[in-house]
VEXDODO-261133 format. One record per residue (C-alpha): residue in one letter; y, x, z. Coordinates in steps of 0.1 Angstrom, whole numbers, plus 5000, padded with zeros to 4 digits. Layout:
% residues N
AYXZ;...
***
This chain:
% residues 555
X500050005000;X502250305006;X502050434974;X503050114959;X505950054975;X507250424974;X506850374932;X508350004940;X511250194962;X511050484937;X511750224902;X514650024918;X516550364928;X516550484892;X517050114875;X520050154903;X521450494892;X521050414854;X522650094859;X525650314875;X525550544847;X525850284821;X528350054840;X531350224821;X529750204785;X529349804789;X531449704760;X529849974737;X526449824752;X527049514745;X528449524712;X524749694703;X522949424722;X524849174700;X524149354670;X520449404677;X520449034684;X521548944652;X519349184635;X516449064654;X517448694644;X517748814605;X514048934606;X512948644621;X514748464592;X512948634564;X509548524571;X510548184570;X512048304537;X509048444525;X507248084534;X509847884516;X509548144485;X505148114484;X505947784486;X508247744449;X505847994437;X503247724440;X504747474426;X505447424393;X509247434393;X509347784407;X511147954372;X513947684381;X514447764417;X513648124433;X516848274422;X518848094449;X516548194475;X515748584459;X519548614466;X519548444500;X516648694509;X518849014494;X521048884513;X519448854543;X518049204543;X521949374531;X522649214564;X520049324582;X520549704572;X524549634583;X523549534615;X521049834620;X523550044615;X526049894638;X523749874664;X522850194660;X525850414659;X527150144687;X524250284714;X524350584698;X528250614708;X527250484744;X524550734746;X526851074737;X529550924767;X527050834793;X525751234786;X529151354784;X530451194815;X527051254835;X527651654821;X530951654834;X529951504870;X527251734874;X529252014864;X531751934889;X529751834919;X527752194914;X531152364923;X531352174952;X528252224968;X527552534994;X526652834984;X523552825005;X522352574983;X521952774954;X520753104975;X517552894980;X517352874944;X517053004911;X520252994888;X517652824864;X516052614879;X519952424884;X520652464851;X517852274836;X518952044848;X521952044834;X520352154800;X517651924800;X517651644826;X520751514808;X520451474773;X516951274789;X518751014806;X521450954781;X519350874750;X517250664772;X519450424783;X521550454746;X518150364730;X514550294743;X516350084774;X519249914754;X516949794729;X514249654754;X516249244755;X516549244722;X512449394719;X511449104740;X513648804725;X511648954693;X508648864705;X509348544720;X511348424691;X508548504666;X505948334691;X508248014692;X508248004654;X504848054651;X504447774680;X506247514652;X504047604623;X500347634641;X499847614675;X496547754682;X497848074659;X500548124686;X498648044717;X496548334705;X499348564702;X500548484731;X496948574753;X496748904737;X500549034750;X498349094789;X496149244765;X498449514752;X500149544787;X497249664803;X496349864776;X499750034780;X499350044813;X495750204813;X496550504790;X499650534805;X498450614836;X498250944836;X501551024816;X503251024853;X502151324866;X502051524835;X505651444830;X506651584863;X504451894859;X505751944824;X509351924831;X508952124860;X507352344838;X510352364813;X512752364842;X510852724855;X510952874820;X514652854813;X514852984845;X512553264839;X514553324804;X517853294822;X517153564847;X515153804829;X518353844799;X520653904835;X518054174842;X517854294809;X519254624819;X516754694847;X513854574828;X514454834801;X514955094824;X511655024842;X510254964808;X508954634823;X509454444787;X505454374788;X505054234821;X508553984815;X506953874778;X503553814799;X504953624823;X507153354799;X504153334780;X501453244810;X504252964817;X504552874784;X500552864775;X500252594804;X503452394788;X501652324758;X498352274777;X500251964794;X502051884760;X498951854745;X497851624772;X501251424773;X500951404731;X497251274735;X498250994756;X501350904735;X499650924703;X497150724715;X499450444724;X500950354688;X497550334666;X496150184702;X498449894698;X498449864659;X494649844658;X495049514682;X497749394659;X495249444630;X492549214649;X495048994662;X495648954620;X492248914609;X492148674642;X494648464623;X492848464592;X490148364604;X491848074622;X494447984593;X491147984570;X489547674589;X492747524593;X493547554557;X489947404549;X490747134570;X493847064549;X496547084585;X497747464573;X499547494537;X499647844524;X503547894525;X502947834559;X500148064566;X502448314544;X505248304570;X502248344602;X501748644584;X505248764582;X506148654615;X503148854627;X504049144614;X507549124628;X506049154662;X504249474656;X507749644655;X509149504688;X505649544708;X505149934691;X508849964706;X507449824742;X504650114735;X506450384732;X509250274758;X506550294788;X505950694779;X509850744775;X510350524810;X508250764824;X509751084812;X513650904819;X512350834854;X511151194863;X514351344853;X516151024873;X515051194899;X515851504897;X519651394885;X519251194919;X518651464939;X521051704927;X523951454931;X522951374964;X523051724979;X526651705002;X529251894989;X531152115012;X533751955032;X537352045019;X539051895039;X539151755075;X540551465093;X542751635114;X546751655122;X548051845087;X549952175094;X551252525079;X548552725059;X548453055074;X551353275061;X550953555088;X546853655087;X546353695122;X542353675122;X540253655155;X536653595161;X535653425192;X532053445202;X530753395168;X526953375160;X525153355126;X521653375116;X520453335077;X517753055076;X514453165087;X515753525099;X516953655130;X520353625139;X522453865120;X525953825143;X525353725182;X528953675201;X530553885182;X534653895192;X537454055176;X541554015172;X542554145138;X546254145140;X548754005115;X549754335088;X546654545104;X543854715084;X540854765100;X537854915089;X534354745093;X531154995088;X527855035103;X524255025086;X523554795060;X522354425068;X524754435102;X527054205090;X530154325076;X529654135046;X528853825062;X532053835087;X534053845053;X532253555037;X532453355075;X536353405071;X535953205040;X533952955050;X531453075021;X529253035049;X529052865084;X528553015120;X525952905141;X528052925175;X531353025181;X534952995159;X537253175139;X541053115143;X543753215113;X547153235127;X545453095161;X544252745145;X540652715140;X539452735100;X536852435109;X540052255113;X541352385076;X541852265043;X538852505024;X541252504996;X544352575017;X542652865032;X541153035003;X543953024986;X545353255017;X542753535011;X542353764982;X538253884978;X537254184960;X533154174966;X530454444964;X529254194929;X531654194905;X532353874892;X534253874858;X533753644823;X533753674793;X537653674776;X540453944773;X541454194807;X544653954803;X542553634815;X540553814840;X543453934858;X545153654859;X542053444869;X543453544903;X546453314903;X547753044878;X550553094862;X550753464863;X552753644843;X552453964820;X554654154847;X552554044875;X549254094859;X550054474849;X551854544884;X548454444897;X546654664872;X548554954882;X548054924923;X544254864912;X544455214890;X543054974860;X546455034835;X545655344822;X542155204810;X543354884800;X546155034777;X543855274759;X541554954754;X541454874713;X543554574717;X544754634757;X544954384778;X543854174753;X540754304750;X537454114752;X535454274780;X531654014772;X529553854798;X530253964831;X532354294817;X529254434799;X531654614778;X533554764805;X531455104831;X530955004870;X534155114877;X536454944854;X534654634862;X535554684900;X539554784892;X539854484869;X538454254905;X540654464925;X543554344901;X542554014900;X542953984941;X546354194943;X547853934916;X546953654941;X549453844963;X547553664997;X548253735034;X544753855041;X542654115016;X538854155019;X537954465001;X534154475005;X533154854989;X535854764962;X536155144956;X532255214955;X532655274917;X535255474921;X535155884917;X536856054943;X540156104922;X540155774914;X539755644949;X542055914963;X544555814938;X544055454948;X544455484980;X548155614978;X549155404953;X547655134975;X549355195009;X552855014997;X550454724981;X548754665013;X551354755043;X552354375048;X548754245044;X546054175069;X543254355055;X539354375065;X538254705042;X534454715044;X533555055037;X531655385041;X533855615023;X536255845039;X538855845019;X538855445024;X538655465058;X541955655058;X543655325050;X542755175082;X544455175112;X541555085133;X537555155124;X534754885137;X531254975136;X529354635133;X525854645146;X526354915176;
***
């Protein structure tokens, strides 16, 4: 009973969320649902057509009056092809908005989640989703799910009209739609959980392919090309394993429900022969049974195929589902507004922090970092300099204890507000793919070429830049692959200063450097950084010459 009502539970939630999804596409809907009505209602005219045409052909006026109705059926089926197209490129047009629309929320609500969500996960496995999940849902409710009314008045319509001509013709029609349901039903059965394992699957490749080209580099090096192509292939050998299943199934379901059709045909037949013997059944009218027969097969193929794509929408439901019901980190709080920090006084007040499933990493750890000061933070590696930077920022939460800016509380802070406060130059380098110009000024809007090359000189990046082919308008390609390690880090360290914040984090910003190039830095930074707060994690001398006090973490 549990299981039922979890895939009861489980079917209402998704009919909820498409329902949601397509709510703002209603006009385009239903101007395709009207269309597809009419359509449906023009092929339910032609077998009637067809009747009334066998009929003149029998009789012995017929060179005097089929023209009339040879138009009237041209006619008919001009229409017809109208309305195919308008219903068509009407759910078609629904479909690209929903999936542009549910592409742009996704997109959005990933930058507002936590970045311990996507530490517990693979880049790719979140993009899929994106990638994949998506396009899924769209074309299913633009298509297979829009079209499933107009599929069923189909049915019903040609049953009624076969109901007026023969009875007994229809009544058998009508006790073999259970038949076809639970035929649907049966092989359909076990699309469900190849579905899930297949798109889980597909979601674990393009996140295999996604980090292996980031590790390109590193697999070269260890000349580790083999072992990468084995493993995408061992993933992609089982994918067509459960294709091959999923195709089995779904290919089975089409000839599966013609084959019925075709004895439901020779069904009528048989029954249209006696009741033509009998003289109650006229030929025209066992012409349009047949027509109106055949217009069924469409609309119940359609119902075939839309179980298998119901299943597939519903799995990537799901996972849509779950992605937009992660909770975003809270930007704001409801508390008394007030001044953003302006001075960068920083203090630490018995904080604690533990990564999930580790031991604790910080344990009461206090500190007053006063406004203008530099102070050093070192000690061995996994202490927890890094992760007193990214607590500042709220890029992470404590476990116990606060953190006070200017001597208010961040919990008790605008995110926004406060970030905007602090200028970050991390041990990753993050840069993207356009000119030195754009990554530079990525650090502040509105920047202008005098601020960006201001900051490009305190970072010891204009030389560089200006001997660039085209400067600072030089591409640098994904993630500055066209720039060494230590450019990279002097175009971040420029991006920060052209924020011009109260407080700096400069976590190892001058690891790349040589020591010319962080010796020269360091003077031409002393004027840059005298009226900041700055946290300089480091193990260099020559960077912990800029401090005025040194902090071992971890002793």
């Amino acid at each position: 009973m549990r299981p039922f009502l979890a895939g009861y539970k489980g079917a209402l939630d998704a009919i909820s969320f498409l329902r949601a999804l397509a709510a703002p596409e209603r006009w385009y809907l239903l101007g395709g649902s009207i269309s597809s009505i009419a359509e449906a209602a023009i092929t339910l005219t032609i077998p009637w057509l067809g009747g009334m045409l066998a009929a003149q052909y029998s009789s012995s006026i017929a060179q005097y009056s089929t023209g009339p109705l040879l138009l009237a059926l041209v006619a008919f089926l001009a229409i017809q092809s109208g309305l195919r197209f308008g219903t068509g490129y009407l759910f078609g047009s629904a479909s690209d908005r929903i999936g542009a629309r549910l592409r742009v929320r996704l997109h959005a609500h990933l930058h507002s989640l936590p970045l311990a969500y996507f530490q517990a996960r693979r880049q790719g496995d979140v993009l899929a989703v994106l990638a994949y999940d998506v396009p899924r849902v769209s074309t299913y409710i633009g298509g297979p799910l829009a079209g499933l009314v107009v599929q069923i008045l189909s049915v019903v319509g040609a049953v009624v009209l076969m109901w007026r001509i023969e009875w007994r013709v229809a009544a058998l029609a009508v006790l073999c739609v259970p038949v076809f349901y639970l035929v649907i039903k049966v092989l359909g059965r076990s699309v469900r959980p190849v579905t899930t394992e297949l798109y889980e699957l597909e979601a674990k490749a393009f996140a295999l392919a996604e980090e292996h080209l980031s590790m390109l580099p590193a697999i070269k090096a260890f000349t580790r090309e083999a072992h990468s192509a084995a493993q995408y292939a061992a993933i992609s050998d089982r994918m067509v394993q459960l294709e091959r299943s999923h195709r089995r199934v779904v290919s089975l379901m089409g000839p599966g429900v013609q084959w019925l059709a075709s004895l439901i045909l020779v069904a009528i037949l048989w029954l249209a022969s006696e009741r033509i013997s009998a003289g109650t059944l006229s030929t025209p009218a066992l012409v349009s049974l047949l027509l109106y027969t055949a217009a069924m097969a469409r609309p119940i193929s359609g119902l075939a195929d839309l179980y298998g794509q119901s299943q597939q929408a519903r799995a990537a439901v799901a996972r849509l589902s779950a992605l937009l019901n992660e909770h975003p980190e809270v930007i704001a709080v409801a508390v008394p507004s007030s001044t953003t920090p302006s001075l960068g006084e920083i203090e630490y007040r018995d904080v604690s922090f533990a990564y999930p499933g580790r031991e604790p990493v910080l344990s009461s750890f206090n500190m007053l970092i006063n406004a203008g000061e530099t102070v050093a933070f070192t000690g061995p590696n996994g202490a927890g300099k890094t992760t007193l930077a990214h607590l500042l920022m709220r890029l992470i939460e404590p476990t116990g204890g606060s953190i006070l800016v200017d001597g208010r509380p961040i919990a008790e802070m605008n995110v926004h507000a406060l970030r905007n406060q602090i200028g970050l130059v991390s041990q990753s380098i993050y840069l993207f793919n356009g000119t030195v110009r754009d990554n530079i000024a990525w650090g502040r809007e509105g920047t202008i070429h005098e601020q960006i090359e201001e900051a490009a000189r305190a970072a010891q990046a204009h030389e560089f830049v200006s001997n660039l082919p085209q400067g600072y308008d030089t591409l640098i390609g994904d993630h500055g692959v066209r720039l060494s390690g230590g450019q990279r880090q002097r175009i971040a360290l420029a991006r920060a200063l052209v924020k011009d914040p109260p407080i700096l984090i400069l976590d190892e910003a001058t690891a790349m450097f040589d020591p010319d190039g962080e010796q020269s830095f360091i003077e031409a930074c002393r004027d840059s950084l005298r009226n900041r707060t700055v946290i300089l994690i480091t193990h260099r001398p020559a960077g912990l010459a800029l401090a005025n006090r040194v902090l071992r973490v971890g002793e």
